[in-house]
Every structure is written in structure tokens, then in C-alpha cells.
Predicted model as a PDB file, atoms N, CA, C, CB and O in Angstrom, pLDDT in the B-factor column:
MODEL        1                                                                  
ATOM      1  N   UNK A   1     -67.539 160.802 210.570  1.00 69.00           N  
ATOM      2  CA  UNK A   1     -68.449 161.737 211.181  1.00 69.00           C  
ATOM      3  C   UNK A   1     -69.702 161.926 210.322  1.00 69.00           C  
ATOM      4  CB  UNK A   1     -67.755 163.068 211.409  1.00 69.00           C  
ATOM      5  O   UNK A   1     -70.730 162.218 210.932  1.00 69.00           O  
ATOM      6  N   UNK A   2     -69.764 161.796 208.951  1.00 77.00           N  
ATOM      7  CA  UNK A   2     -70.824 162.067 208.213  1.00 77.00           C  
ATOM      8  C   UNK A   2     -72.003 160.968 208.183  1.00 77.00           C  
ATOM      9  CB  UNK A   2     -70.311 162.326 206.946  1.00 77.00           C  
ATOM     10  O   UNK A   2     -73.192 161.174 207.938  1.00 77.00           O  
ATOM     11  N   UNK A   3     -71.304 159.622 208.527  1.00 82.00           N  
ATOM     12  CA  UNK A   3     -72.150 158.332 208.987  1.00 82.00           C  
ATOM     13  C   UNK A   3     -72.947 158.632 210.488  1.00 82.00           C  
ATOM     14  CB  UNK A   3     -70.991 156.910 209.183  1.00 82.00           C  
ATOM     15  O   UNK A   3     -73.901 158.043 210.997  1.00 82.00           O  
ATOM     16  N   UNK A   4     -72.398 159.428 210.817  1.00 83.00           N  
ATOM     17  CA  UNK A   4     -72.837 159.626 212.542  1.00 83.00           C  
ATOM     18  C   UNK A   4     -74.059 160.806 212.082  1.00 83.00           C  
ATOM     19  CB  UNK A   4     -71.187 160.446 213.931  1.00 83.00           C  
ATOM     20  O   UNK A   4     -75.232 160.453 212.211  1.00 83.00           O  
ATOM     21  N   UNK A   5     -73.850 161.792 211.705  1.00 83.00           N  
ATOM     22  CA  UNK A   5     -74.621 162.811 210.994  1.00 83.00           C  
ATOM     23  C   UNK A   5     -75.926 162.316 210.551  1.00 83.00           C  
ATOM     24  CB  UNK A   5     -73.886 163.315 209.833  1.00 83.00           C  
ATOM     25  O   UNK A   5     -77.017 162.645 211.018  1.00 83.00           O  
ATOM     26  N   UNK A   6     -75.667 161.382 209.475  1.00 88.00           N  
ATOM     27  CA  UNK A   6     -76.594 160.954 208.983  1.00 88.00           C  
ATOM     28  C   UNK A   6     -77.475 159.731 210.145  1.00 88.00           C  
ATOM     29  CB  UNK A   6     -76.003 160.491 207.634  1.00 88.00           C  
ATOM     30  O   UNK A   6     -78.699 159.600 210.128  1.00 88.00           O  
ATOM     31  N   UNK A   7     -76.725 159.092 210.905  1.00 90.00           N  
ATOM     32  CA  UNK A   7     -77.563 158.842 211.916  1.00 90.00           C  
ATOM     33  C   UNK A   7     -78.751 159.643 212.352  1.00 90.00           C  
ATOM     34  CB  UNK A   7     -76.860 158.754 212.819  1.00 90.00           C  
ATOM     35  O   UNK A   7     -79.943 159.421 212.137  1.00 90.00           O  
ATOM     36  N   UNK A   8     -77.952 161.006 213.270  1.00 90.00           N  
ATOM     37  CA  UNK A   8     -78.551 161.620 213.891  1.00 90.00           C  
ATOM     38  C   UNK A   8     -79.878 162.095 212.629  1.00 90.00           C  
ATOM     39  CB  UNK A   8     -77.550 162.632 214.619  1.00 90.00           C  
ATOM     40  O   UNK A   8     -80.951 162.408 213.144  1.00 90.00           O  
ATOM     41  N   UNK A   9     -79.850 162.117 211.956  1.00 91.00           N  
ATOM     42  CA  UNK A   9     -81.073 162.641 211.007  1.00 91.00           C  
ATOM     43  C   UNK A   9     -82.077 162.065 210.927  1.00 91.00           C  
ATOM     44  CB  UNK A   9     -80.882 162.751 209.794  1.00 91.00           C  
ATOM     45  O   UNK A   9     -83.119 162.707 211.057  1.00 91.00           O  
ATOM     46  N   UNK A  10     -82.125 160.472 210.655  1.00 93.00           N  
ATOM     47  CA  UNK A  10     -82.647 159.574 211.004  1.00 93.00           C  
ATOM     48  C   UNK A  10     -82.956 159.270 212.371  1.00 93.00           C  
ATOM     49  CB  UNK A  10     -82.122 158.874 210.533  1.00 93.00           C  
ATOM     50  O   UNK A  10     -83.990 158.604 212.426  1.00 93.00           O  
ATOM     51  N   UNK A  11     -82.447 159.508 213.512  1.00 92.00           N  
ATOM     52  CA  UNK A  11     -83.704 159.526 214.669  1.00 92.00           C  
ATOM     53  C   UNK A  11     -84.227 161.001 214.763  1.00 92.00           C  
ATOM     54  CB  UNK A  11     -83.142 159.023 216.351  1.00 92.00           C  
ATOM     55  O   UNK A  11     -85.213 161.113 215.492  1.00 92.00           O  
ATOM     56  N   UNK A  12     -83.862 161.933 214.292  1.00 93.00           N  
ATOM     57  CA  UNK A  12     -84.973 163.030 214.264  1.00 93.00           C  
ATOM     58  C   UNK A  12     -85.837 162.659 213.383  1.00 93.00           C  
ATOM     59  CB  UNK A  12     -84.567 164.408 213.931  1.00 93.00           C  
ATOM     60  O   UNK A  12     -86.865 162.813 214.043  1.00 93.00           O  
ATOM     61  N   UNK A  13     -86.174 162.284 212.375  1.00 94.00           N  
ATOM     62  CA  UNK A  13     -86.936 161.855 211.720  1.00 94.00           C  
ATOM     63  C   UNK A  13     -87.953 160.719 212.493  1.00 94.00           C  
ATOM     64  CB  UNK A  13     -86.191 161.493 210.680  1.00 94.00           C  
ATOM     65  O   UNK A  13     -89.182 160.736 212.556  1.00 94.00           O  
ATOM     66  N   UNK A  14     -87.086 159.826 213.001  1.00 94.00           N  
ATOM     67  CA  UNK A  14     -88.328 158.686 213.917  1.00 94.00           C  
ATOM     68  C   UNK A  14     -88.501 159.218 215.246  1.00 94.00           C  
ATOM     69  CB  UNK A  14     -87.773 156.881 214.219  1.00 94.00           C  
ATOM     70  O   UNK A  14     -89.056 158.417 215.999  1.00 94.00           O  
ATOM     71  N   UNK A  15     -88.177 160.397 215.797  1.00 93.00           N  
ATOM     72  CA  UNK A  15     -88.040 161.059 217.150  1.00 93.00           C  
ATOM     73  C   UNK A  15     -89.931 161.306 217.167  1.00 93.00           C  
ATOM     74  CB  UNK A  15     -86.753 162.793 217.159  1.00 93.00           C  
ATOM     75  O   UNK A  15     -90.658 161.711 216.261  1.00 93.00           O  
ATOM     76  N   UNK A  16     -90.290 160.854 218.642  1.00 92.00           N  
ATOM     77  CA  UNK A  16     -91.477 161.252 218.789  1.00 92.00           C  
ATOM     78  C   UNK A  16     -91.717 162.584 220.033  1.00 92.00           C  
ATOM     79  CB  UNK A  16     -92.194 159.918 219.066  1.00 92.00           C  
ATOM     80  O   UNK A  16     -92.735 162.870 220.662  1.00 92.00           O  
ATOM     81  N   UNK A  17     -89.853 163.435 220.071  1.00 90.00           N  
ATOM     82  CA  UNK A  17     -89.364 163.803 221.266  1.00 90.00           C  
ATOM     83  C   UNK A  17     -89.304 165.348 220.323  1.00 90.00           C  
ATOM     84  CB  UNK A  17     -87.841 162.867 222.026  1.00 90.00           C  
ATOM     85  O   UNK A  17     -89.798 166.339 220.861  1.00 90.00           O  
ATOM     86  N   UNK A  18     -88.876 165.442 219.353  1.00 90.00           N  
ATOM     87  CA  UNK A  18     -89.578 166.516 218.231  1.00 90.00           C  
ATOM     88  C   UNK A  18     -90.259 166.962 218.221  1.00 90.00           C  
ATOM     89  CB  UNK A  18     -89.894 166.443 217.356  1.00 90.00           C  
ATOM     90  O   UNK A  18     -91.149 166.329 218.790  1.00 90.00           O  
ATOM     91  N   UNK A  19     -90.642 168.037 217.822  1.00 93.00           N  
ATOM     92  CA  UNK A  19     -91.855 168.162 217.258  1.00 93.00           C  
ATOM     93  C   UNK A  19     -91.999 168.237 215.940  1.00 93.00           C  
ATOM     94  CB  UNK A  19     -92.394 169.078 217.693  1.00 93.00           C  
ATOM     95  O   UNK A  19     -91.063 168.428 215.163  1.00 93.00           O  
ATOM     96  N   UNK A  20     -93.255 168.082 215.599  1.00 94.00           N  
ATOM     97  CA  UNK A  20     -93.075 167.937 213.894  1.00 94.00           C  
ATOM     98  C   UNK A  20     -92.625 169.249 212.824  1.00 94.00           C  
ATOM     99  CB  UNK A  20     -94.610 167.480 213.328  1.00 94.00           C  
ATOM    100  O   UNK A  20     -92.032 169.200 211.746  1.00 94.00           O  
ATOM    101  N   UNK A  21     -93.102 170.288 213.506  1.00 95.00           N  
ATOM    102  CA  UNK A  21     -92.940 171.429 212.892  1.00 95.00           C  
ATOM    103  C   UNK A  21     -91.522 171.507 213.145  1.00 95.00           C  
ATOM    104  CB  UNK A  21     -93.811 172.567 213.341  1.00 95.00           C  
ATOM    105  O   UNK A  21     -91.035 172.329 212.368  1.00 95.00           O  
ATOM    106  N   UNK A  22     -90.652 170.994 213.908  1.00 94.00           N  
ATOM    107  CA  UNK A  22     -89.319 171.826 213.870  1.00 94.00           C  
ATOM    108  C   UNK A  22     -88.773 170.624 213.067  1.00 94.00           C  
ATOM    109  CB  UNK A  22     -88.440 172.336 215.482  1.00 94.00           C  
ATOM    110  O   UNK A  22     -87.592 170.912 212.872  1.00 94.00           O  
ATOM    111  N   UNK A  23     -88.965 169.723 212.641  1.00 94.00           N  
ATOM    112  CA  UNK A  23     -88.137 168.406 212.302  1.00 94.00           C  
ATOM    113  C   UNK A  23     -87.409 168.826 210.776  1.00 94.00           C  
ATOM    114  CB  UNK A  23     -89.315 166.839 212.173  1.00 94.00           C  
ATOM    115  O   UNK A  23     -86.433 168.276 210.267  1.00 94.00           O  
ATOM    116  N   UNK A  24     -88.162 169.907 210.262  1.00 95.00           N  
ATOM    117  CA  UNK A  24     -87.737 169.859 208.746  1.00 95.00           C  
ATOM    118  C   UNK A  24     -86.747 171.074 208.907  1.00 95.00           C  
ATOM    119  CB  UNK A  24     -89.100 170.089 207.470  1.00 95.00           C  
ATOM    120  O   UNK A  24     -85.893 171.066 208.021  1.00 95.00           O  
ATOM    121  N   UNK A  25     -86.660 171.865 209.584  1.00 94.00           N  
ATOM    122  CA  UNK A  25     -85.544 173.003 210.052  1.00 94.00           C  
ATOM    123  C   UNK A  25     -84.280 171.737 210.541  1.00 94.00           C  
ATOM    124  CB  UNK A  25     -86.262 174.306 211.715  1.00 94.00           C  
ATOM    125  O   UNK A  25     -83.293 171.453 209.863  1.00 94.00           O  
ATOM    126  N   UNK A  26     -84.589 171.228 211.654  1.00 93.00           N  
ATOM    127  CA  UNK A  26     -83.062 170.818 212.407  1.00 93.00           C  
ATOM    128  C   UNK A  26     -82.462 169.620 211.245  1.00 93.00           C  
ATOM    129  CB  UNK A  26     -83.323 169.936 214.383  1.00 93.00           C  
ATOM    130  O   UNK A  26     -81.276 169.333 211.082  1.00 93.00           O  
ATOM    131  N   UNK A  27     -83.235 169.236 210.766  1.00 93.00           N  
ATOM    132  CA  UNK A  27     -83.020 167.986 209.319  1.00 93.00           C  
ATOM    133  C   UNK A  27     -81.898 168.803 208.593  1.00 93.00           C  
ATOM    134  CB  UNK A  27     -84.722 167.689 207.969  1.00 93.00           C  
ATOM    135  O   UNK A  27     -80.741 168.399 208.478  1.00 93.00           O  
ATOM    136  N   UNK A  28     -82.398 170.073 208.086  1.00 92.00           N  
ATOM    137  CA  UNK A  28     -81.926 171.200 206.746  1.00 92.00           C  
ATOM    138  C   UNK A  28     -80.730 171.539 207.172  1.00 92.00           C  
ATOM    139  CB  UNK A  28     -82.849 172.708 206.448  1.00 92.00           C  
ATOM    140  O   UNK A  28     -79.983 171.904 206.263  1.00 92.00           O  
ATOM    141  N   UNK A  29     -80.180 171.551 208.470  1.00 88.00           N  
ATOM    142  CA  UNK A  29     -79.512 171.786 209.093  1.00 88.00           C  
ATOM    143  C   UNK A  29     -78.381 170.804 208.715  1.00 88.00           C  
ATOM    144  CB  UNK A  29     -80.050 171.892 210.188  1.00 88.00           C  
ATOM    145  O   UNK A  29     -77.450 170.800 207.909  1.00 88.00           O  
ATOM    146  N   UNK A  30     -78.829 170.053 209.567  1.00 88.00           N  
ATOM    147  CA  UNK A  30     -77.788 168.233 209.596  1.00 88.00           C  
ATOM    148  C   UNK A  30     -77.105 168.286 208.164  1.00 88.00           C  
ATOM    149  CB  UNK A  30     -79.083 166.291 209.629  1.00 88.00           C  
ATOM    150  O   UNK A  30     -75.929 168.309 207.799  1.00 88.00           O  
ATOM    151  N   UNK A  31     -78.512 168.299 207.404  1.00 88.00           N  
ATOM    152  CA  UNK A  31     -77.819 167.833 205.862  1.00 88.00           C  
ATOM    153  C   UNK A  31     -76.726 168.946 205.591  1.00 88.00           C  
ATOM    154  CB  UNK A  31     -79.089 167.840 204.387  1.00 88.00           C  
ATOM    155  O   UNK A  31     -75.684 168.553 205.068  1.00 88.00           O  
ATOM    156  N   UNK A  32     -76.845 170.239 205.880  1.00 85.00           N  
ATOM    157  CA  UNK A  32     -76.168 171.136 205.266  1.00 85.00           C  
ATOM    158  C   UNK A  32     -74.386 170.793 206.368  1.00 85.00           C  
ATOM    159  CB  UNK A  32     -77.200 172.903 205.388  1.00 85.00           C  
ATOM    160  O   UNK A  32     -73.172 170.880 206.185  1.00 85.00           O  
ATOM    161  N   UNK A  33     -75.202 170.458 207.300  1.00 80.00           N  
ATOM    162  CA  UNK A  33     -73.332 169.773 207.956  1.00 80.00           C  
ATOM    163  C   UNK A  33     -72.502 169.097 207.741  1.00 80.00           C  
ATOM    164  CB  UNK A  33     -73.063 169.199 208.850  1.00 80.00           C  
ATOM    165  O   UNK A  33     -71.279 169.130 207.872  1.00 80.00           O  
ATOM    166  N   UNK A  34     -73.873 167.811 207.052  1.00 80.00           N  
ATOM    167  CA  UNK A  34     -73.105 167.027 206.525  1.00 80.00           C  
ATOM    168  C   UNK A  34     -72.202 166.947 205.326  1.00 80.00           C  
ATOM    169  CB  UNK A  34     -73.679 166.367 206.497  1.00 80.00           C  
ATOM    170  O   UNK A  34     -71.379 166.033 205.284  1.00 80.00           O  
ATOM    171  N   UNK A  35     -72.275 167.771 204.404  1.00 79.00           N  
ATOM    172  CA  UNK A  35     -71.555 168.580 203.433  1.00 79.00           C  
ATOM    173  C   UNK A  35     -70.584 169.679 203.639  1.00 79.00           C  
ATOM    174  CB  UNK A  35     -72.390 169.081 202.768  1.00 79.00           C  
ATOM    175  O   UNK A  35     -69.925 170.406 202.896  1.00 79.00           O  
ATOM    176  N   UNK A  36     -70.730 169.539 204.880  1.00 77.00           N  
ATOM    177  CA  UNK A  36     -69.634 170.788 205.244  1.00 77.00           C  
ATOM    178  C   UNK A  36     -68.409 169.807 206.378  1.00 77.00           C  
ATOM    179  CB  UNK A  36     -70.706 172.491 206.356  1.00 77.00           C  
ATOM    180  O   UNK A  36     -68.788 169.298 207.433  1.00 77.00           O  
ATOM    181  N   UNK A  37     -67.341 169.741 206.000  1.00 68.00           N  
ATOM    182  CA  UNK A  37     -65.894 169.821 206.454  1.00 68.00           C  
ATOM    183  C   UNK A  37     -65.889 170.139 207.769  1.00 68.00           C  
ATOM    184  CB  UNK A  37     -65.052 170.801 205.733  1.00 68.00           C  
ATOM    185  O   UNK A  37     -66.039 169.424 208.760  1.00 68.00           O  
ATOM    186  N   UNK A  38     -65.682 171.401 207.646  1.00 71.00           N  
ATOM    187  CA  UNK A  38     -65.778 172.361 208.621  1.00 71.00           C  
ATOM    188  C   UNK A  38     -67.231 172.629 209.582  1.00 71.00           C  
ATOM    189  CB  UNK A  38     -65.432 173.533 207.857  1.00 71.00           C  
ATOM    190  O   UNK A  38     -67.293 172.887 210.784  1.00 71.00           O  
ATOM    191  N   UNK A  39     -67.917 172.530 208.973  1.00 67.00           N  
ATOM    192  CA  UNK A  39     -69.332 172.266 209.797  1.00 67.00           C  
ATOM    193  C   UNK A  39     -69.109 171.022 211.433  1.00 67.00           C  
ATOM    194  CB  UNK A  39     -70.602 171.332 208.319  1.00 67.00           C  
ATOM    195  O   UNK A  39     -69.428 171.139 212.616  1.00 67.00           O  
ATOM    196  N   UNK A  40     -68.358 169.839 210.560  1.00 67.00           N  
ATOM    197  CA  UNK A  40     -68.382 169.021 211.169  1.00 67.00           C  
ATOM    198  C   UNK A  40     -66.872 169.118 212.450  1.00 67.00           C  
ATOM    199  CB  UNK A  40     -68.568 167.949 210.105  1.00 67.00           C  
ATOM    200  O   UNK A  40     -66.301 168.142 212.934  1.00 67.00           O  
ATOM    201  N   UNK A  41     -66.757 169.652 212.547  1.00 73.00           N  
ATOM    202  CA  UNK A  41     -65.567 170.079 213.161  1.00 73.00           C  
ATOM    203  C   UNK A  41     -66.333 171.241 214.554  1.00 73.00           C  
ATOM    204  CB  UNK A  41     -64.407 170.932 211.760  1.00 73.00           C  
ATOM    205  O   UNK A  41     -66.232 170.991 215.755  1.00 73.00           O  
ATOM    206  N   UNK A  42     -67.098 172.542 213.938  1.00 76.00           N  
ATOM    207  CA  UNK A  42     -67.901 173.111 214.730  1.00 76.00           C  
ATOM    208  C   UNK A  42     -68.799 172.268 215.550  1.00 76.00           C  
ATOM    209  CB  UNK A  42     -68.531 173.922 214.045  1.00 76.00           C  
ATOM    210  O   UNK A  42     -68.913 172.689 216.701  1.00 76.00           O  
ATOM    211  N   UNK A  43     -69.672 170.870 215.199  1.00 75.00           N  
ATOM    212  CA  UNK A  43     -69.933 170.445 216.185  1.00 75.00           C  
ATOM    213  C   UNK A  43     -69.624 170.250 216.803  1.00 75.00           C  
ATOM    214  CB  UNK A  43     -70.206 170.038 216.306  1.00 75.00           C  
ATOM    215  O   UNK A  43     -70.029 170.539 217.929  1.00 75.00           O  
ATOM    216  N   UNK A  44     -68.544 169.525 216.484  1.00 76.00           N  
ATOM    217  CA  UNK A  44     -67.660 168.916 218.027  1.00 76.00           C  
ATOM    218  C   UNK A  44     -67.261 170.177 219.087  1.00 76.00           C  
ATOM    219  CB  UNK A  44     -65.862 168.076 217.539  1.00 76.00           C  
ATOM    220  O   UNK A  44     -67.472 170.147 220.299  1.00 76.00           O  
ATOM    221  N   UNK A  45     -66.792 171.015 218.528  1.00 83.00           N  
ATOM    222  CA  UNK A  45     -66.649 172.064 219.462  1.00 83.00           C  
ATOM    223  C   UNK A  45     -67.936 172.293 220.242  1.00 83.00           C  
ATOM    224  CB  UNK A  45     -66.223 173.301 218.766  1.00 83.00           C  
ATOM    225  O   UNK A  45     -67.837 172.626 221.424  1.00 83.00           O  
ATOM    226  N   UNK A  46     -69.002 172.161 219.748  1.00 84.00           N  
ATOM    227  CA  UNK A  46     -70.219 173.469 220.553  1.00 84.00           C  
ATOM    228  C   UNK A  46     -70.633 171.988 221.665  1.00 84.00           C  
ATOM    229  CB  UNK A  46     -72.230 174.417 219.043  1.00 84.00           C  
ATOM    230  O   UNK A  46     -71.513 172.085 222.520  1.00 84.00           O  
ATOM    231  N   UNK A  47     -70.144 171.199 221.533  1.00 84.00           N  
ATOM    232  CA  UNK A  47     -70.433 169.959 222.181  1.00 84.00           C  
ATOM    233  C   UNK A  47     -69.510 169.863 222.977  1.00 84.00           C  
ATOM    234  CB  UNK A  47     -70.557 168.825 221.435  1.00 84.00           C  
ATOM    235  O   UNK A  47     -69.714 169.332 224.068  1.00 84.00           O  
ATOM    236  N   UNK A  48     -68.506 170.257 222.699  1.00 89.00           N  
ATOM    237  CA  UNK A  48     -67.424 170.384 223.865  1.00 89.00           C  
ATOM    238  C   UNK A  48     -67.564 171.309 224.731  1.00 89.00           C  
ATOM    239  CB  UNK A  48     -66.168 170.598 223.466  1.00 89.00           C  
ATOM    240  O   UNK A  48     -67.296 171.228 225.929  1.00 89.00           O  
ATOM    241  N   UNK A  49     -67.881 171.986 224.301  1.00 89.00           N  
ATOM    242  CA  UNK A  49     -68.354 173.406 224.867  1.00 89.00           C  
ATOM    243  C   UNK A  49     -68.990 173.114 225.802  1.00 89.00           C  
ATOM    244  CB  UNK A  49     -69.148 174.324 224.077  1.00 89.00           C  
ATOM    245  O   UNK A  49     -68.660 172.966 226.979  1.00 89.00           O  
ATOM    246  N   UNK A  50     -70.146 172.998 225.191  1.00 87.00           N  
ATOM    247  CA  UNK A  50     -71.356 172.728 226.768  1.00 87.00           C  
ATOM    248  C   UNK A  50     -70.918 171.246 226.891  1.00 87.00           C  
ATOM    249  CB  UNK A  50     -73.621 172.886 226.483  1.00 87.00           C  
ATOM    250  O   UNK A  50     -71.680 170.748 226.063  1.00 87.00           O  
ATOM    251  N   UNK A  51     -70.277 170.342 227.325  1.00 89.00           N  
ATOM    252  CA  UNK A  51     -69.754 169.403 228.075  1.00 89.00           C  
ATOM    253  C   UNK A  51     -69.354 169.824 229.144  1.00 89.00           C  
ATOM    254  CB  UNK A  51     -68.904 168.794 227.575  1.00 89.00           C  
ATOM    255  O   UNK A  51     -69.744 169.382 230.225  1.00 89.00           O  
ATOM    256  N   UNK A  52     -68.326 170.949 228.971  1.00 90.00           N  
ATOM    257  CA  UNK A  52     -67.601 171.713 230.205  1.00 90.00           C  
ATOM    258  C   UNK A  52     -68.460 172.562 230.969  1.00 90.00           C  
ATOM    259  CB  UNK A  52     -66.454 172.629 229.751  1.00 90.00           C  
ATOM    260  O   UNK A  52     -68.102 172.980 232.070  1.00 90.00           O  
ATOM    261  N   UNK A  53     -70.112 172.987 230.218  1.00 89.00           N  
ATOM    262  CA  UNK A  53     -70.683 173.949 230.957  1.00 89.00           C  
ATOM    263  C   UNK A  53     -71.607 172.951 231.689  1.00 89.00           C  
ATOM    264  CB  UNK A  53     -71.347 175.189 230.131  1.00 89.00           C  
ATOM    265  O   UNK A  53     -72.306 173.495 232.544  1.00 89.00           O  
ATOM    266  N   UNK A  54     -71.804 171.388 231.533  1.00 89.00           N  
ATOM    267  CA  UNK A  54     -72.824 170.864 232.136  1.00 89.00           C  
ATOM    268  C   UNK A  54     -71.807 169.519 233.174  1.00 89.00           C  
ATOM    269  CB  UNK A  54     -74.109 170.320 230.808  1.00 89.00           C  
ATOM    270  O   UNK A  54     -72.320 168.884 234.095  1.00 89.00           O  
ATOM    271  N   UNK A  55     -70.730 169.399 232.840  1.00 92.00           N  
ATOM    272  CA  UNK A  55     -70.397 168.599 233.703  1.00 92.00           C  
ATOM    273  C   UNK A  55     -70.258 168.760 235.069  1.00 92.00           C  
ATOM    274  CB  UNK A  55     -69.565 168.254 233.358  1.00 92.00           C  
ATOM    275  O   UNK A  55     -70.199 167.716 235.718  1.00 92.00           O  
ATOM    276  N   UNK A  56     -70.171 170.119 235.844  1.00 88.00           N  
ATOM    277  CA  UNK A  56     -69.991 170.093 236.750  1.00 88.00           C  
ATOM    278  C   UNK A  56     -71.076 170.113 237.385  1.00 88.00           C  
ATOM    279  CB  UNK A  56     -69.282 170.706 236.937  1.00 88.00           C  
ATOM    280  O   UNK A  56     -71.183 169.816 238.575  1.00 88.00           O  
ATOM    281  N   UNK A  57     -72.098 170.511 236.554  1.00 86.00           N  
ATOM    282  CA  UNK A  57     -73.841 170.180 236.822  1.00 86.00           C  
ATOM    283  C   UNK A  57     -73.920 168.516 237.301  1.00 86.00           C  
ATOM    284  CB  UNK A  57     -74.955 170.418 235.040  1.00 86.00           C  
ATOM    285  O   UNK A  57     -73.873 168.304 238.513  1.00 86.00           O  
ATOM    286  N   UNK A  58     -74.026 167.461 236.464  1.00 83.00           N  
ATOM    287  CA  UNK A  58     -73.759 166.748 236.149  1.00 83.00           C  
ATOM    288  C   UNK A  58     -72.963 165.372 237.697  1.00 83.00           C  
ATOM    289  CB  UNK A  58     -73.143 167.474 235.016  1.00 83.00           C  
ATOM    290  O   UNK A  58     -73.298 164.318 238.238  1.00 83.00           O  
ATOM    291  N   UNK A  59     -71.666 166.511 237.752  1.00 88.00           N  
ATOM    292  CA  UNK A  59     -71.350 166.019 239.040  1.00 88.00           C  
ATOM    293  C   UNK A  59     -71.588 166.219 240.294  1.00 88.00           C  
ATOM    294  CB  UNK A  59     -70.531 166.040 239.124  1.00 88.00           C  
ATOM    295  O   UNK A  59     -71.094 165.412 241.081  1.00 88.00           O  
ATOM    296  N   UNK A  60     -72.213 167.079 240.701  1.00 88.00           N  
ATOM    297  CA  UNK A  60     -72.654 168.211 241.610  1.00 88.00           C  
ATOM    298  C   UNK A  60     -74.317 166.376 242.108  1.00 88.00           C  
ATOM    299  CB  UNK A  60     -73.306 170.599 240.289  1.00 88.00           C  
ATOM    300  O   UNK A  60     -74.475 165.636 243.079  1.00 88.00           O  
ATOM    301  N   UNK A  61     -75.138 166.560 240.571  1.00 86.00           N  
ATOM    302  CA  UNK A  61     -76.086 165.116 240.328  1.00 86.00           C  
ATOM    303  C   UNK A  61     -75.631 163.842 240.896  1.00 86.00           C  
ATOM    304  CB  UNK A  61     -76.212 164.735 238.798  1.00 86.00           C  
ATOM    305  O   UNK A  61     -76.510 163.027 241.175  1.00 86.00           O  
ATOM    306  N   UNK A  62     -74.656 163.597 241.069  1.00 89.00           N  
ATOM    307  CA  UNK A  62     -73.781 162.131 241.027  1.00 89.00           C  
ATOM    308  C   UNK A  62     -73.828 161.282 239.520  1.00 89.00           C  
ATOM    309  CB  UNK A  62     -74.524 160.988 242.292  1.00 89.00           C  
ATOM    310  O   UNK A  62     -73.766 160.061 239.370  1.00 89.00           O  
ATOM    311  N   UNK A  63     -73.935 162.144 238.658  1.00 85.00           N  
ATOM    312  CA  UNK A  63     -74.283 161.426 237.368  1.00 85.00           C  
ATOM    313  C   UNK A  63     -72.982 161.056 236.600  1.00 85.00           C  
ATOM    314  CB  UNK A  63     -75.227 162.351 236.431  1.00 85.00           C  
ATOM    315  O   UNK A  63     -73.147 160.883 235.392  1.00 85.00           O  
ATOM    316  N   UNK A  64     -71.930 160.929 236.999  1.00 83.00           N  
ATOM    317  CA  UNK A  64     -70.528 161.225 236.472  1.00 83.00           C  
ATOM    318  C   UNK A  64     -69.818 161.100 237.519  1.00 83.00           C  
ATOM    319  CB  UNK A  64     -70.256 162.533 235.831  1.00 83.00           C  
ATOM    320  O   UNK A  64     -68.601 161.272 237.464  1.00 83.00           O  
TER     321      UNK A  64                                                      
ENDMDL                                                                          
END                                                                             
């Protein structure tokens, strides 16, 4: 998970979908997850989370 982390940091960094001013907040972030155990565990949840709040969106779309 911390290889995936560090992914995601690296396309915020080349993201032209960013903005620049927020890039060094959501970065400070990542890194501090990526050092955290447990951090990395809360993602998955808040991602699970809204999985269940957008899938039925989602299917409702025909996107799924």
C-alpha cells in the first residue's frame, strides 16, 4: 500500500487537474499516510465508504 501511496503523490505532483496551491497540502497529507499503519487502513475505509454512497449513482448511469 505504501508503493501505491507513493504513486498517488506522484501524479498529484504531475496532475494538471490540481491546482497548484492545493498540491503541497494534499502531498503533506499522502506523505504523512504513508508513515502511518493505520492511516493506511483509514483509506481504504473512506473509499469504501463512498463506493457504497456512489455506486448506486453509478448504476442508476449504466456505468457498472
Amino acid at each position: 500500500m505504501k508503493e501505491k501511496i507513493e504513486e498517488v503523490i506522484q501524479h498529484v505532483q504531475k496532475s494538471e487537474k490540481v491546482a497548484q496551491e492545493d498540491k503541497p497540502l494534499i502531498i503533506e497529507k499522502l506523505e504523512e499516510w504513508r508513515e502511518e499503519d493505520e492511516a493506511i487502513n483509514d483509506i481504504s475505509v473512506r473509499f469504501q465508504n463512498w463506493w457504497m454512497e456512489m455506486e448506486p449513482i453509478f448504476a442508476e448511469l449504466g456505468w457498472i
